[in-house]
C-alpha positions as CSV (number, residue, x, y, z in Angstrom):
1,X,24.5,-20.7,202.9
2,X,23.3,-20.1,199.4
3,X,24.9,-22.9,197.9
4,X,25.9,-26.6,198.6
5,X,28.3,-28.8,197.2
6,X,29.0,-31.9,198.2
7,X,32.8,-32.5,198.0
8,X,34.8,-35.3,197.1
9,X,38.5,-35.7,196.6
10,X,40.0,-33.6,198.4
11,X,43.2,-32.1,197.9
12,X,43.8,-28.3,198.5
13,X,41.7,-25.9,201.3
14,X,41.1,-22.5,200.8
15,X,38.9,-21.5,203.8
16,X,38.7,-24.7,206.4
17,X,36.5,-24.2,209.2
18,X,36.0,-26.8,211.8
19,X,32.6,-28.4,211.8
20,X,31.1,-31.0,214.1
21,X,29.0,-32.6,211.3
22,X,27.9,-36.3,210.5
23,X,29.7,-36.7,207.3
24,X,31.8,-40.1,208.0
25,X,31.9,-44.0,209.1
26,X,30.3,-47.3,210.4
27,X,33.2,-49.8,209.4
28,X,36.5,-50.2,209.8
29,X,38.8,-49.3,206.9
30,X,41.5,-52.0,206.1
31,X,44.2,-52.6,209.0
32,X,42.8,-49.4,211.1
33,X,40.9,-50.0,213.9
34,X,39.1,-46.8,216.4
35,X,40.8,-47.1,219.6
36,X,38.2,-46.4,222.8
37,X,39.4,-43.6,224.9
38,X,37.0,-42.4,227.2
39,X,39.1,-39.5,227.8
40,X,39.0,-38.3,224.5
41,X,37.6,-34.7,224.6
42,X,34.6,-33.8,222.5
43,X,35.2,-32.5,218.9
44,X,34.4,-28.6,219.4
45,X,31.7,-27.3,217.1
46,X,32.2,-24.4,214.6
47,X,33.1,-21.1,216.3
48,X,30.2,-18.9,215.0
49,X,31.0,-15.9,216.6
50,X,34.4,-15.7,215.2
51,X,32.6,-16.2,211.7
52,X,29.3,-13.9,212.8
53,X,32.4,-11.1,213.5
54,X,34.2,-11.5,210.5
55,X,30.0,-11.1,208.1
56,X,29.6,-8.0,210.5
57,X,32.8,-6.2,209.5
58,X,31.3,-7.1,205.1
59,X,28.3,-6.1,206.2
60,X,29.4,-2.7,207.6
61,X,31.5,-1.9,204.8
62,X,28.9,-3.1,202.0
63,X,30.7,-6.5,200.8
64,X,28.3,-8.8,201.6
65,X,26.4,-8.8,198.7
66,X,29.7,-8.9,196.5
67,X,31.7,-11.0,198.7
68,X,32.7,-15.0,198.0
69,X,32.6,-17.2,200.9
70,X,34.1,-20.6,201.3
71,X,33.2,-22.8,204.2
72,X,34.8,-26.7,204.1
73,X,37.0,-29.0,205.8
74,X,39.8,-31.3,203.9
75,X,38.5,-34.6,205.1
76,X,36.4,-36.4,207.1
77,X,36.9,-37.1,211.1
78,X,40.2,-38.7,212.3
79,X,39.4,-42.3,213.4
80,X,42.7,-41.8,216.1
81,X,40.7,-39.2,218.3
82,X,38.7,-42.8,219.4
83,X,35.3,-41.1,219.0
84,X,33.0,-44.5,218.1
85,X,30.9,-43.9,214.4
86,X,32.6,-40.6,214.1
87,X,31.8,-40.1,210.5
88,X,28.5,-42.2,210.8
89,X,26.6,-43.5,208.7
90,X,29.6,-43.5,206.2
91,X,32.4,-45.7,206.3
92,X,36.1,-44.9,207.3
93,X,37.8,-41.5,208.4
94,X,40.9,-39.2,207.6
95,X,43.4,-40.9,205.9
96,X,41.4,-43.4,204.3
97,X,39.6,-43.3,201.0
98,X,36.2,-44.6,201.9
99,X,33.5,-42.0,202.0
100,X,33.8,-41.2,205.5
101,X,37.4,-40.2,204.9
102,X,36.6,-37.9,202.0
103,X,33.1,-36.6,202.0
104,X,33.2,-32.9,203.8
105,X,30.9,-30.2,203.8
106,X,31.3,-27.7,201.3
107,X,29.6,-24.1,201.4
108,X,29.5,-21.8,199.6
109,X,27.4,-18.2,199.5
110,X,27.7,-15.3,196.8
111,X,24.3,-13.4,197.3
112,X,25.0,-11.1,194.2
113,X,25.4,-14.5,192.0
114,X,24.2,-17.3,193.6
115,X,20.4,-17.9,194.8
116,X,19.9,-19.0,198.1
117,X,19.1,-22.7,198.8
118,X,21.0,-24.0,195.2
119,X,22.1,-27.4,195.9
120,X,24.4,-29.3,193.3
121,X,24.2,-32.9,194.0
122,X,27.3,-33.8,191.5
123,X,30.6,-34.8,193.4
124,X,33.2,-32.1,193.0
125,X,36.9,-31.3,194.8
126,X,38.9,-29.1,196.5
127,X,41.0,-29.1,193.3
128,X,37.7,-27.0,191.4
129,X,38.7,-24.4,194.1
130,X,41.4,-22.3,192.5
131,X,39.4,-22.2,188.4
132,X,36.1,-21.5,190.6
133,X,37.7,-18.1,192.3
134,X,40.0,-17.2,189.3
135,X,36.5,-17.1,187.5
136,X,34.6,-15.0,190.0
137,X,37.5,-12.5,190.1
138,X,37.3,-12.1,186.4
139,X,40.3,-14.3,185.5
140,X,41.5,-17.6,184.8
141,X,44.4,-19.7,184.9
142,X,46.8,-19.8,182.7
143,X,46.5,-21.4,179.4
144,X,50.0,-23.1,179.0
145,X,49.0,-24.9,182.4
146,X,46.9,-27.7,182.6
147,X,44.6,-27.3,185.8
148,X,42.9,-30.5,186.8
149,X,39.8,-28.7,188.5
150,X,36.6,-26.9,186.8
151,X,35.2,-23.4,187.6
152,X,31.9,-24.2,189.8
153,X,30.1,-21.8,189.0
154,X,28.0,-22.6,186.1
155,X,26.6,-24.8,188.2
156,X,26.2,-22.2,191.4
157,X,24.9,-20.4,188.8
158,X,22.2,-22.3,187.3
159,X,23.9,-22.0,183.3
160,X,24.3,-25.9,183.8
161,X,21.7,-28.3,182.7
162,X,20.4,-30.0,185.6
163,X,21.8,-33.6,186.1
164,X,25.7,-32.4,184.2
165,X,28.2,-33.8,186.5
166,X,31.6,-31.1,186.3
167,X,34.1,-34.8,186.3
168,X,33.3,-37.9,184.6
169,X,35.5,-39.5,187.3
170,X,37.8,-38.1,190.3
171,X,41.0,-39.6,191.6
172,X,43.0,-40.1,194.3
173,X,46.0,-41.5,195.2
174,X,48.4,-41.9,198.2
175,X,51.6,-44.4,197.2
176,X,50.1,-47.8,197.3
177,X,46.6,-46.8,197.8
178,X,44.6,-45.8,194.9
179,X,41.1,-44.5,194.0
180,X,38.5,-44.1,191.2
181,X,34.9,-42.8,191.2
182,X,33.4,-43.2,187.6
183,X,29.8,-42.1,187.8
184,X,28.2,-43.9,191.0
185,X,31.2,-46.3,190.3
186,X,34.2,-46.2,193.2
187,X,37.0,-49.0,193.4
188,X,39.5,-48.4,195.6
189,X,42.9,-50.6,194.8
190,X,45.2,-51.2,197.7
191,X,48.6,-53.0,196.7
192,X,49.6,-53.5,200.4
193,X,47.8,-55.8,201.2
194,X,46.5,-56.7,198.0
195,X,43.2,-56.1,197.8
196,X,40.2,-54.5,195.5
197,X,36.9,-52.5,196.9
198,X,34.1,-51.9,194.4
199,X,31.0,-50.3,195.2
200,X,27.9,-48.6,193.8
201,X,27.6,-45.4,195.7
202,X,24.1,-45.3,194.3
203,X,22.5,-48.4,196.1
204,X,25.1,-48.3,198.5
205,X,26.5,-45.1,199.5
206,X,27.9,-46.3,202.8
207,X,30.0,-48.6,200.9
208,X,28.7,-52.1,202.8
209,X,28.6,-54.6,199.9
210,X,32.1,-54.7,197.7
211,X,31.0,-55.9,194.7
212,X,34.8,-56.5,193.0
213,X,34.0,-60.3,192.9
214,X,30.8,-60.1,191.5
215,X,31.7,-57.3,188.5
216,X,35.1,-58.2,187.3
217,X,34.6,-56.0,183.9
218,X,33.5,-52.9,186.0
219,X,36.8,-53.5,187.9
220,X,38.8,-54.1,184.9
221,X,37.6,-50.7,183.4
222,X,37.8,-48.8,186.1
223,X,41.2,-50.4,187.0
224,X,41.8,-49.5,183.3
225,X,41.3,-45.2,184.2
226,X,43.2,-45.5,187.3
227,X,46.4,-47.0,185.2
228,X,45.4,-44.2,182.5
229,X,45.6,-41.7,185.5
230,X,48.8,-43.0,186.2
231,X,50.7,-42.7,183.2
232,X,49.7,-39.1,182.8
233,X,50.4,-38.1,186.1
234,X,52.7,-35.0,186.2
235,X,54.6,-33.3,188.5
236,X,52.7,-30.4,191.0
237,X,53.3,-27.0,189.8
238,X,55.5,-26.2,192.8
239,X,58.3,-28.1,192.1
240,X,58.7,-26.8,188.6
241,X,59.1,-23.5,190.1
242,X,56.9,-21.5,188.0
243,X,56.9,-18.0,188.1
244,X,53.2,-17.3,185.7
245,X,50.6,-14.9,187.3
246,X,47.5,-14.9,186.2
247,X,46.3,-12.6,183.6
C-alpha cells in the first residue's frame, strides 16, 4: 500500500474489506464481557484473490497508476464472536469506544500521487473520506454545507508539515455514551452507569490506567468540548433531503 493512516472515529465506509489484523483489546469494556465459545469459527482473512482480480482488470486497462484505492474496516473486532484478546493489545471491540472498538486499518494507494511507504501517524476518520475523494476527483463539497471531515491528501501528499494533526479533536457519540480525543487526550463519558474514562493515549495507548480521578481539569475541559459538540450538533444531511450535487 502506498500510504497508511491510522483511523479513528469511524463513521461512514467507502471500501470495507475484511481483515484478520491485531488492531483491538485486553480488557473488558464496561458491562460487556467475551463469552468462550469453542465453537466459534475462525475470523476469515482478507480474500486476496478477489482483490488481486479486481488490480489485474486496472492494470490491463492502464488505471493503476491513476486509480484511488481504499482498503478499511468500520471498527474493530466484535467481542460476541467469543474470540479471547480479539483486538489485542488494545482494549474493547465493536460497539465500544475504547481503542479496540475503533482503531481499524486504513489503506490507501494512489501511485500517480502518493509515494510508496508514506505513513501519517495523526488520527483521522472515516468522515475525511468523502472531502478526501471529492478532492482527488477535482471537486469538492459544497460550500453552503458544512462537512465535518478534511481532504487527506495534503498529508498523502507530503504538502503538510510533518507533525500537523488534520482534527484538533474527534468525537463520537452513541445516546448515552460519549467520546473525546483532544491531542493524546481521550475521555470517554458514560451516563448509564455513571461513569468517566480518562487516558493519555501517549503513555498509555492501551488505555490501562484512567486517570479521571487524578486530572479533574483535564476532565472538566475536555467534558467542556464534548458539551460544545453537543450544542452544535446538527441534523445528517439525509434527513434534510437535499438535493445539491457537487460542482
Amino acid at each position: 500500500m502506498r500510504a497508511i493512516f491510522p483511523a479513528l472515529g469511524l463513521v461512514a465506509t467507502l471500501t470495507t474489506v475484511s481483515l484478520l489484523t491485531p488492531f483491538g483489546a485486553s480488557a473488558a469494556a464496561p458491562q460487556m464481557q467475551p463469552v468462550d465459545r469453542p465453537q466459534a469459527k475462525p475470523v476469515k482473512p482478507i480474500e486476496i484473490k478477489k482483490v488481486a482480480k479486481k488490480d489485474a482488470a486496472l492494470d490491463a486497462e492502464g488505471l493503476t497508476e491513476n486509480t484511488l484505492l481504499v482498503f478499511t474496516s468500520d471498527n474493530g473486532g466484535a467481542g460476541y464472536i467469543g474470540i479471547p484478546r480479539l483486538n489485542a493489545p488494545y482494549r474493547g471491540w465493536k460497539a465500544t469506544f475504547f481503542e479496540g472498538g475503533i482503531r481499524a486499518p486504513l489503506f490507501v494507494t494512489w501511485p500517480a500521487r502518493i509515494a510508496p511507504g508514506t505513513r501519517i501517524d495523526a488520527p483521522v476518520a472515516h468522515i475525511d473520506l468523502m472531502p478526501t475523494l471529492a478532492a482527488a476527483g477535482g471537486t469538492h463539497p459544497p460550500d453552503d454545507v458544512i462537512i465535518d471531515g478534511v481532504n487527506l491528501l495534503p498529508w498523502a501528499t507530503g504538502e503538510v508539515a510533518a507533525g500537523a494533526r488534520p482534527h484538533a479533536a474527534l468525537f463520537w457519540q452513541s445516546g448515552h455514551y460519549r467520546v473525546v480525543r483532544h491531542g493524546d487526550w481521550k475521555l470517554q463519558v458514560s451516563e448509564r452507569p455513571a461513569k468517566q474514562w480518562l487516558f493519555d493515549l501517549a503513555a498509555d495507548p492501551t488505555e490501562q490506567h484512567n486517570l479521571a480521578g487524578e486530572r479533574p481539569q483535564v476532565v472538566a475541559e475536555l467534558a467542556a468540548l464534548l458539551d460544545a459538540h453537543r450544542r452544535g450538533g446538527r441534523a445528517p444531511l439525509s434527513r434534510r433531503r437535499s438535493r445539491r450535487r457537487f460542482p
